[in-house]
C-alpha positions in Angstrom: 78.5 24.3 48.7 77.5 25.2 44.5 78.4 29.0 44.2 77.7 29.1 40.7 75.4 27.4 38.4 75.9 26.3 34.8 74.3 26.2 31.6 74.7 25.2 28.3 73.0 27.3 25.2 72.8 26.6 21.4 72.1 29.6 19.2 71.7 28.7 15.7 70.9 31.0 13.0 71.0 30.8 9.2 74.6 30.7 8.4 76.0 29.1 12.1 75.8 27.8 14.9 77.5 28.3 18.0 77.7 26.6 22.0 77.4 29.3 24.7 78.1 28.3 28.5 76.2 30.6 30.6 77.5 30.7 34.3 75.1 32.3 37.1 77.1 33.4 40.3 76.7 35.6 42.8 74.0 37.3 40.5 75.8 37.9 37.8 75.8 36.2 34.3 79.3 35.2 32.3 78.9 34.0 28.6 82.0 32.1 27.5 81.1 30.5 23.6 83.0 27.1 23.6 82.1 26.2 19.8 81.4 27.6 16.6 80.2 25.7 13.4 78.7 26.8 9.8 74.8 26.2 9.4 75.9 25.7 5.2 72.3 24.7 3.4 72.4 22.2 0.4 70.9 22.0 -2.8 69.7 18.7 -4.6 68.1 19.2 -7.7 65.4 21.6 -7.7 65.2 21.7 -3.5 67.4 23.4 -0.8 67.8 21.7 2.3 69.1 22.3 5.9 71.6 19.6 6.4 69.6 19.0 10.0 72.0 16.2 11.0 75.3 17.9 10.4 74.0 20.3 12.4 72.7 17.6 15.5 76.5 16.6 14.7 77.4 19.7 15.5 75.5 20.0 19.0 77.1 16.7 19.8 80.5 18.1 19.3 79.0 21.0 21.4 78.2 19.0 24.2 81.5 16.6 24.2 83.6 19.8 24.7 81.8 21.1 27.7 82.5 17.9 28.9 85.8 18.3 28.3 86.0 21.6 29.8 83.4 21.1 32.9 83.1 17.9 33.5 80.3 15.3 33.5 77.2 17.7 34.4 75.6 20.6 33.7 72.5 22.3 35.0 70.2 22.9 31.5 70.7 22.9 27.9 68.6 25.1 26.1 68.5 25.1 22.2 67.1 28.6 20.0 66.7 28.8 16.2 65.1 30.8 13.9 61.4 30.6 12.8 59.0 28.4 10.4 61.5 26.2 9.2 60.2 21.9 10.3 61.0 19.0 9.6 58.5 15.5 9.3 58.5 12.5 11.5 57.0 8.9 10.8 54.8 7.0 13.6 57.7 5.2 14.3 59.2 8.6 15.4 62.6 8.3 12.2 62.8 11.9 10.1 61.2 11.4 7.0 63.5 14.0 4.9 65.9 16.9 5.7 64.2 19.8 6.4 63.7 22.8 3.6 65.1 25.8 3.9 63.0 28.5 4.0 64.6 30.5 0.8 63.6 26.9 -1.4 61.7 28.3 -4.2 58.6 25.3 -3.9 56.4 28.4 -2.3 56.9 31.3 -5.1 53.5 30.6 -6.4 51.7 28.9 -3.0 51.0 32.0 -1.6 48.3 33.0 -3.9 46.4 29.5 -3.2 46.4 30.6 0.4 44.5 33.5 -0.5 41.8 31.5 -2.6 41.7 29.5 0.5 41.7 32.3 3.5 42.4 36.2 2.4 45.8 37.2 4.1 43.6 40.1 6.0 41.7 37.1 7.8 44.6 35.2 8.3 45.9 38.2 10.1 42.9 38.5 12.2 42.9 35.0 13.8 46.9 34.8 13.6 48.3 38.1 14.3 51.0 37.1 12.0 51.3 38.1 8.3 51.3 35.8 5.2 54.6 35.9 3.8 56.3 33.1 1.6 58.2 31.3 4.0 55.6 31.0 6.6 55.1 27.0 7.5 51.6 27.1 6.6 53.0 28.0 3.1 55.4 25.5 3.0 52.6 22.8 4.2 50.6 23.9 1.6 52.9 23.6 -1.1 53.2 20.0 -0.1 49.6 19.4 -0.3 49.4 20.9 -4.0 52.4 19.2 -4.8 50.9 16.3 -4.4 53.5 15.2 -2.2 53.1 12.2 0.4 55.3 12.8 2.6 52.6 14.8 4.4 50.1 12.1 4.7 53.1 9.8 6.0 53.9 12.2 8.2 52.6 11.7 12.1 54.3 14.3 13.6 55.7 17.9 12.5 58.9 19.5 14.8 59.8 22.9 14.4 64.1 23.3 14.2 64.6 23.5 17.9 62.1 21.2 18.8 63.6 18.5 16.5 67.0 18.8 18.0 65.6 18.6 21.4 63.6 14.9 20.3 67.0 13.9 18.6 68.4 14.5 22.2 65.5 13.5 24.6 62.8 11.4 22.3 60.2 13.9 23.5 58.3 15.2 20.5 56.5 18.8 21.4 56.9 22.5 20.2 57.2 25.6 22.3 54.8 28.0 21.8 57.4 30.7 21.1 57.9 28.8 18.0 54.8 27.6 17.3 53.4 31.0 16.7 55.6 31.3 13.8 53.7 28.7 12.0 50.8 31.3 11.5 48.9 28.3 12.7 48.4 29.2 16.1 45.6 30.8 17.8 47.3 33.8 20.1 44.2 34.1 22.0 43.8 30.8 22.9 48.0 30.0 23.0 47.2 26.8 20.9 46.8 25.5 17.5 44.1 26.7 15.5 41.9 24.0 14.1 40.2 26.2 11.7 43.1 27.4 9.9 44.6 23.7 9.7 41.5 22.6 7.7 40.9 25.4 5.5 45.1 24.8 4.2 44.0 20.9 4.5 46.7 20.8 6.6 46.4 17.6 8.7 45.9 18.9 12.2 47.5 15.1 13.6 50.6 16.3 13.4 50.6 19.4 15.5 52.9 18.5 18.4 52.4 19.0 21.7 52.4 22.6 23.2 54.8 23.8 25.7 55.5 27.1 27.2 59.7 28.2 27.3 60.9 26.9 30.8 59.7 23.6 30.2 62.0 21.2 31.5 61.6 18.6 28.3 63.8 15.5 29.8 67.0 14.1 30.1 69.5 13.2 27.8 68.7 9.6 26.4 71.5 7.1 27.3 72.5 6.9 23.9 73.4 10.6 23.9 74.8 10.9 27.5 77.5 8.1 26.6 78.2 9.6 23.5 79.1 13.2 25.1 80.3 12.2 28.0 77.6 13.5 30.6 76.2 11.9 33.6 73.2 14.2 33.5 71.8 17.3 31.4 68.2 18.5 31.8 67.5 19.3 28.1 64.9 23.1 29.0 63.1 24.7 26.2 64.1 28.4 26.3 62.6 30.6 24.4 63.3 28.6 21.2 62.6 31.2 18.8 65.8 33.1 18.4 63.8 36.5 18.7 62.0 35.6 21.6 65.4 34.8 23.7 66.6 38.3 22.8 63.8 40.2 23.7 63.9 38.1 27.2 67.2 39.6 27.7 66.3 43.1 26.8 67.8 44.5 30.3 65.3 46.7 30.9 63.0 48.2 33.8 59.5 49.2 34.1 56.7 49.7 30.9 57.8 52.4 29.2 60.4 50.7 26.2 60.8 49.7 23.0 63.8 47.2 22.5 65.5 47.2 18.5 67.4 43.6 18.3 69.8 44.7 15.8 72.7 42.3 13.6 71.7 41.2 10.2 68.2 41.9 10.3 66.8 43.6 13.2 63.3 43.4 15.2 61.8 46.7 16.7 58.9 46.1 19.0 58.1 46.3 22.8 56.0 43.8 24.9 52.0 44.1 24.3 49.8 42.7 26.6 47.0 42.6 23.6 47.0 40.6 20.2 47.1 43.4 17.8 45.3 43.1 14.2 43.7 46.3 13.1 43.8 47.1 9.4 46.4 49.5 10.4 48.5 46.9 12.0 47.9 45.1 8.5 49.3 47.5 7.1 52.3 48.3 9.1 53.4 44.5 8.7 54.0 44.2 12.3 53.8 41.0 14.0 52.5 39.5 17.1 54.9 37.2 18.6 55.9 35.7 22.2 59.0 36.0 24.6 58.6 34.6 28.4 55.4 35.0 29.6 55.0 37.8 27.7 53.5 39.5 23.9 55.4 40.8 21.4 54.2 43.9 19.1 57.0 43.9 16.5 58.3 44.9 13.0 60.9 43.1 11.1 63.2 45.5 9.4 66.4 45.2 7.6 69.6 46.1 9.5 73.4 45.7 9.3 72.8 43.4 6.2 73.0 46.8 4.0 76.4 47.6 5.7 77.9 43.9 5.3 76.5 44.0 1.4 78.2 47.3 1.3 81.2 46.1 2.6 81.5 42.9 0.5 81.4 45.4 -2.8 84.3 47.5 -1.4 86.4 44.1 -1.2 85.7 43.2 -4.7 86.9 46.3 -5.4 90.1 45.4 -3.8 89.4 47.6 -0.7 89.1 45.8 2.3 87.9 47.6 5.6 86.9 46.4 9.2 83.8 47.1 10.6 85.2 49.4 12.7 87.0 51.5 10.0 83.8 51.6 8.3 82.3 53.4 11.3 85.3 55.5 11.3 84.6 56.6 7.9 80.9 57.1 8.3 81.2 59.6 11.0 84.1 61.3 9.3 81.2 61.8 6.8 79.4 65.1 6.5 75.9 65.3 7.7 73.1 66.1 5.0 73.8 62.9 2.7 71.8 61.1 0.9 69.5 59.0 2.4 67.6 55.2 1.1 64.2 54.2 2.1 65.7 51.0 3.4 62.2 48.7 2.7 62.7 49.1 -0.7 62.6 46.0 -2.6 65.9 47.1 -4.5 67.9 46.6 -1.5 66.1 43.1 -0.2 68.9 41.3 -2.7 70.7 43.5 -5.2 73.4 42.0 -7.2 75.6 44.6 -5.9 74.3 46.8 -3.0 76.7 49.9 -3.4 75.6 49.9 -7.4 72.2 49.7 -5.6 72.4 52.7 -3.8 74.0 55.2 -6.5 71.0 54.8 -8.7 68.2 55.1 -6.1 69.6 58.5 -5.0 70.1 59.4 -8.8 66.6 58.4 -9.4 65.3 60.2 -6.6 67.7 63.3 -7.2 70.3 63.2 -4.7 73.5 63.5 -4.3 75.8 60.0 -5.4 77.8 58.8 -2.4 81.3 58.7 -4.0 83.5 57.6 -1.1 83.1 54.8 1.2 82.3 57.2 4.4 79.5 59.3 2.0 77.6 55.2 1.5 78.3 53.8 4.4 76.7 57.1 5.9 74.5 57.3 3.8 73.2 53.3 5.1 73.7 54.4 8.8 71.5 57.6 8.7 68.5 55.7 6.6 68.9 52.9 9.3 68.2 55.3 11.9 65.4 56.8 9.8 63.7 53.8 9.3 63.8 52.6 12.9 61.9 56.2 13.8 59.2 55.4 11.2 58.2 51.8 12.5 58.8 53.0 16.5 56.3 55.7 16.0 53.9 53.4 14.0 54.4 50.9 17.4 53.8 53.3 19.6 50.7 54.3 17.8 49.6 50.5 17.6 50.2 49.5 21.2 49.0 53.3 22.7 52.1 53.2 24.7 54.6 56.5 24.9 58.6 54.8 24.9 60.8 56.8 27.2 63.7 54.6 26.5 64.9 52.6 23.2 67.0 49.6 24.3 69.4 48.0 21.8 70.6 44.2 21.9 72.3 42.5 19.6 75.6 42.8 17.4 74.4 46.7 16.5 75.0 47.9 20.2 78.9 47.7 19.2 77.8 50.2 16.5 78.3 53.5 18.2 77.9 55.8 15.3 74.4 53.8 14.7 73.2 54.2 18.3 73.8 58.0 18.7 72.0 58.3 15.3 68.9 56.5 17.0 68.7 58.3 19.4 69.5 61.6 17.8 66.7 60.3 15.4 64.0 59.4 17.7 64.6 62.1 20.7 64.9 59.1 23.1 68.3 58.0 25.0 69.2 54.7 23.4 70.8 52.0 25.9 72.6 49.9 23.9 74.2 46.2 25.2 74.0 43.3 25.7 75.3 42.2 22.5 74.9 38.3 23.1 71.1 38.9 24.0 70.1 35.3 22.6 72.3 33.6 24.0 71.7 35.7 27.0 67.9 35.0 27.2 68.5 31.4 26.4 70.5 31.0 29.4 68.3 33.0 31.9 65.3 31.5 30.6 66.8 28.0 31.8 67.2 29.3 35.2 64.0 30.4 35.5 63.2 27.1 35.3 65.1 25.6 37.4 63.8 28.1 40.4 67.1 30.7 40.2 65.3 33.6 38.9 61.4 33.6 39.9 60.6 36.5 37.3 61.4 37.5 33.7 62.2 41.1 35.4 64.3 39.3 37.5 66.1 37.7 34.5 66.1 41.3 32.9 67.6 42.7 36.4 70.4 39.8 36.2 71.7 40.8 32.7 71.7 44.7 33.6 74.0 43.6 36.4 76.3 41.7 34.4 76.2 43.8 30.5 78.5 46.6 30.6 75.9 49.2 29.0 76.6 52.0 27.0 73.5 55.4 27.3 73.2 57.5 23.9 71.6 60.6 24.8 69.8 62.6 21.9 71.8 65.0 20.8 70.8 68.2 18.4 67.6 66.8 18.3 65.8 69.6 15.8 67.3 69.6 12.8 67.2 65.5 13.1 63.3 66.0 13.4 63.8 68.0 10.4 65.7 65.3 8.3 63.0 63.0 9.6 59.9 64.9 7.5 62.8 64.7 4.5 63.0 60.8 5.1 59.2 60.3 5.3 58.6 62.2 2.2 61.3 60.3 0.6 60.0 56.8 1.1 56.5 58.2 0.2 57.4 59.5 -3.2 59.6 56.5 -4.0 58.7 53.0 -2.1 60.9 51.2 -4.7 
């Protein structure tokens, strides 16, 4: 008799990859990461490219050493990547060119013909998703202007995940968590909007398919089971979105939450049974995405990227610190610092983030973080700021009233971050799992294949098996007090 079940998860984000087995016994999930690759983007000339089949390699050599570890089957494989990112397939089904990477500079100046075309407040309206630079439409666009004919030869457009699921299983379609990324999607609807397709002169043709995450996509061609080494392996589209699979594993219970995913960047939202777009949600910048069978109110905000910047100027400096000495250092830091308003543009992509820092709080007539600790502080207490802000405008948004923040993601190993939080927002902070994605990936897969029958089910699965740490607020008053300070701050100096 099968006591356990097994599943295989890919998790690929900008700068790697990495193959996850997820084990379900007894009620209980076990993660055990079996590979790890680099995600390393090219540049040709003028154009930067994901190299998509180094990658696919990659997920080959993910899948021959399960093999070698657990044998010849495996109960789902499940494949999540970041957003808007595509890549073009002929009628006859070949690629027709690597896919651009979403920092390629062919859409600096496309975003303005978007507007001549559909005002970014409409597109808001029938999208529930802002217009930013890298969005697909953008991209598609630029190819239109461009001139380019790769779109007209085009007959079919895969987002990432979706592509490596066709390399695996021939089956072209896009999940919706995905899909909604595009800001071509109509959330009320859950499918592709028509209307916005033809005013971009985007050729609606080659808008896949539409799944929902759970979908059990196909077997394994033959091709690709001989090449591994697997008799069988159900290919399931999880939530493919990366964000999406972490807010499925947010191990929470009841209505009453706000989840922060927090590593390099970090999402703060909570689940939304409305598509939001007020002129004050405009405004905020928030988003309106999808997890499993669920709505997502969310803001992107920067996260631990200020503290890794931070980090990689103290090594040029010939001081090299772990990320838990930095922590150290931080709390060994007085309280009262400076702080950053950390949506300034300054600090999107600063030649040199510590350099960064010093002359915002000169400019803004604050004390210069000197030491390590003092900046590193300094970053951790803005942080903490800035998630307040954005989980008060969310709150406002949605109508809801959070009695719990849960944090997922690598910034639940961050304890001097969490207490902050919830010092910062009154609430007690519940920080773990850290592998949500590959977390959600996994449970999402079981869902489909009948384990779980709920996402709370799912949620109530990865409690049980995440060894959670509870932040309660602590000298909550003069926090509130810092707060006003911070607000003030960022409304006298935005840059």
């Amino acid at each position: 008799m099968v006591d356990h079940h097994r599943f295989l998860a890919f998790d690929l984000g900008a700068e790697s990859g990495r193959a996850v087995v997820g084990t379900l016994q007894e009620g209980r999930l076990s993660l055990e990461e079996i590979s790890r690759f680099p995600n390393t983007p090219v540049q040709v000339q003028k154009t930067l490219y994901w190299d998509v089949l180094a990658l696919y390699n990659h997920i080959l050599e993910g899948l021959r050493e399960y093999t070698r570890r657990y044998g010849a089957e495996v109960e789902g494989i499940g494949i999540d990547t970041w957003g808007v990112d595509f890549g073009l397939l002929s009628a006859g089904g070949e690629l027709l060119q690597n896919p651009v990477h979403y920092r390629d500079r062919r859409t600096a100046a496309v975003v303005e013909q978007v507007k001549s075309r559909i005002s970014a407040e409409e597109l808001f309206r029938l999208t529930g998703m802002a217009l930013l630079p890298f969005n697909t439409s953008v991209q598609l666009l630029s190819l239109r202007l461009s001139r380019n004919p790769i779109l007209d030869c085009a007959s079919t457009m895969l987002m990432m995940p979706d592509l490596f699921a066709y390399f695996l299983t021939g089956r072209k379609c896009c999940e919706r968590t995905n899909a909604i990324s595009t800001q071509l999607f109509d959330p009320w609807k859950s499918e592709w909007s028509a209307e916005i397709a033809c005013r971009l002169d985007i050729p609606a043709k080659i808008l896949p398919e539409l799944v929902d995450p759970g979908t059990v996509l196909g077997e394994l061609l033959g091709p690709v089971r001989d090449a591994v080494g697997l008799k069988s392996g159900p290919v399931i589209a999880p939530c493919t979105h990366d964000t999406g699979s972490a807010v499925a594993a947010v191990p929470a219970q009841g209505d009453d939450w706000a989840f922060l995913s927090c590593g390099t960047w970090s999402v703060l939202g909570t689940l939304n049974p409305d598509v939001v777009t007020t002129p004050r949600a405009s405004a905020a910048g928030v988003f309106n995405e999808l997890t499993i069978q669920s709505r997502i109110l969310c803001r992107n905000i920067v996260g631990l990227w200020l503290l890794q910047q931070a980090r990689a100027g103290w090594m040029r400096e010939g001081k090299s610190y772990s990320y838990d000495e930095i922590v150290k250092l931080a709390a060994q830091a007085p309280e009262g610092g400076p702080l950053i308003n950390v949506d300034a543009p300054r600090f999107h992509a600063p030649t040199d983030m510590l350099v960064a820092i010093q002359q915002y709080c000169a400019e803004t007539g604050q004390a210069v973080p000197q030491h390590p600790g003092e900046t590193a502080r300094c970053i951790v207490q803005s942080l903490a700021f800035a998630y307040r802000r954005w989980l008060d405008e969310i709150a406002a948004l949605s109508g809801r009233t959070f009695r719990v923040l849960h944090l997922v993601g690598g910034g639940a190993k961050n304890s001097l971050l969490c207490q902050l939080k919830a010092n910062a927002t009154g609430l007690p902070v519940i920080a773990g799992p850290c592998e949500a994605t590959v977390a959600g990936n996994v449970m999402v897969q079981a869902l489909a294949k009948g384990l779980v029958r709920t996402p709370q089910e799912m949620r109530d699965v990865i409690r049980r098996s995440s060894g959670l740490v509870e932040y309660q607020p602590q000298n909550v008053t003069p926090y509130q007090r810092r707060f006003d300070e911070y607000l003030r701050l960022v409304e006298k100096f935005p840059e």
